[in-house]
Structures are given as C-alpha cells and as structure tokens.
C-alpha positions, -999 to 999 in steps of 0.1 A, spaced: 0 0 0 11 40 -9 18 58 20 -8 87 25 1 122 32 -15 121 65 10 88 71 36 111 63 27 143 84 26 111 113 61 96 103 79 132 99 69 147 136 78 113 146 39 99 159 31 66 162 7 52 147 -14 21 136 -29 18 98 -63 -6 94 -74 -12 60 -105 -24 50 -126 -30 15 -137 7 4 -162 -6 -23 -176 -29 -1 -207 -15 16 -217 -7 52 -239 19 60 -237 25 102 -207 31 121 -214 -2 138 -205 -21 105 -175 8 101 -162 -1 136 -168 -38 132 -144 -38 104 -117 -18 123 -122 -42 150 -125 -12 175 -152 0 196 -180 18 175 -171 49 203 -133 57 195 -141 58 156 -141 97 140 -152 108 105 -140 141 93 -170 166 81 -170 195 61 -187 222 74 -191 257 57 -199 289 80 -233 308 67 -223 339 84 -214 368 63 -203 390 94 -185 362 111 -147 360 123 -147 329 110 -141 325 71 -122 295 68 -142 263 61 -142 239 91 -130 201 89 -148 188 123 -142 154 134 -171 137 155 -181 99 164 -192 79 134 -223 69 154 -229 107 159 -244 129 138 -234 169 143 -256 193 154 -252 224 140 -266 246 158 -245 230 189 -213 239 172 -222 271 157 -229 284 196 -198 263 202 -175 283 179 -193 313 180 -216 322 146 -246 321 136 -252 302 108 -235 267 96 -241 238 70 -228 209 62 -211 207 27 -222 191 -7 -203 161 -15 -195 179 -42 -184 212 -19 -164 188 5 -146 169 -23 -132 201 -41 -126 218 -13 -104 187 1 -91 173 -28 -104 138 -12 -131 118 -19 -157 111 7 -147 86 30 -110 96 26 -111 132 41 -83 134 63 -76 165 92 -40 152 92 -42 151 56 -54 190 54 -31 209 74 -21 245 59 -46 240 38 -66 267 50 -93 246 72 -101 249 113 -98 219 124 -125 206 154 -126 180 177 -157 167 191 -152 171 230 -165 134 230 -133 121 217 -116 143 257 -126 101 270 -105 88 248 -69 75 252 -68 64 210 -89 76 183 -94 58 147 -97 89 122 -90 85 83 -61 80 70 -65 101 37 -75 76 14 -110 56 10 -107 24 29 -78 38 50 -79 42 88 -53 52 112 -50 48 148 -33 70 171 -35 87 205 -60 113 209 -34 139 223 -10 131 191 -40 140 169 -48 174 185 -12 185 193 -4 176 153 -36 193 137 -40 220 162 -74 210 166 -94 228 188 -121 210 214 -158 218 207 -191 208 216 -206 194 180 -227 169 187 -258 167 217 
C-alpha cells in the first residue's frame, strides 16, 4: 500500500501510529459495520465533516473540517454556539470533495493541514486515550493517540454533537 500524506505528516513529527485497511467498495452503511471492520469500539471511531460557515459577518471565514463519532451525527446549531456564529451547514459532497481534494470517506484532518481549514474536535473524543480517524484515502484508517492528533492538527475542542 502507498503511503498517505496524513502517514507522512505522522512519520515526519515522529507519531506513532497504527494503519487498518478495509474494502472501500464494499458496503456498510452505520458506524457499527465501520467499527466492526476496524475491529475497535463503535465509540473511539471519528469521521472528518466538512462544514461551511453561513455567516457573512462572522470571524470565522475559513471552512471547518470537524471530526465527531461515526455513530454521531453533528448538530449544528450546537457547534455554531460552540464556535461562536450564527449560521453553519454541512457541505455538498460535491463542496467537500473540491474543497479537500479527497473523496468522501478519505477526508483526512491530518491530511489538510495549511490547507486553509479549522480543524474541530468533538469534545466526546476528551474520554478517549486512542482515536481511529482517516487515513486520507477511502478504505484507510489510522489509529493514534487522541493527544497526538490534537497536538499535530491544532485542533481545537468543541461541543458538536448533543
């Protein structure tokens, strides 16, 4: 298998780390069946969401990559009040795949960085000692400590989910 970039932003500060792949064509449809394949608890498995801020007199410009528990679903009024505007939404596929260069599935924080995205944590994930997020690449999953992720992407903690 190639290495990914977000292997490579991992490998170059040094960060371990543990890669799971799994059949990207196949199908699954809950985080259950994501998690099952992972072999990890449904809890400690992140997806990466593109969200786009709806306020023109907002602080915040930058489009935000939040990561939250597959089994979750964001809530965004939540976050908005958590990051302070007033108006979010979630991007298109089509929005989230140019904006990313990656296709759904394979959007990466670690795989993003400087590349003019915030980058969120769900404050669900402050339980956790190891997180599974993507590893840039459809079918690609890396494991690695919670506090390697956030001190890496600079993530910052919010409240996105209920």
């Amino acid at each position: 298998m190639n290495k990914t970039n977000a292997m490579r932003v991992l490998e170059a500060r040094k960060i371990p780390y543990e890669i799971f792949v799994y059949d990207a064509a196949g199908e699954f449809h809950s985080a259950a069946e994501a998690a099952a394949l992972l072999g990890a608890p449904v809890e400690a498995v992140y997806k990466t969401l593109v969200v786009l801020n709806e306020d023109a007199s907002g602080s915040r410009k930058k489009p935000l990559l939040v990561m939250v528990a597959s089994a979750r679903e964001i809530d965004l009024r939540v976050l908005a009040k958590s990051v302070g505007v007033k108006k979010l939404r979630m991007a298109t596929k089509k929005e989230a795949e140019q904006l990313t260069g990656a296709q759904i599935g394979g959007i990466s924080a670690l795989a993003q960085l400087n590349k003019g995205f915030e980058i969120l944590l769900d404050e669900t994930a402050n339980t956790l000692e190891w997180i599974h997020v993507s590893g840039g690449a459809r079918g690609v999953d890396l494991k690695l400590r919670v506090a390697d992720l956030v001190r890496v992407t600079n993530a910052q903690w919010v409240a996105a989910t209920e």
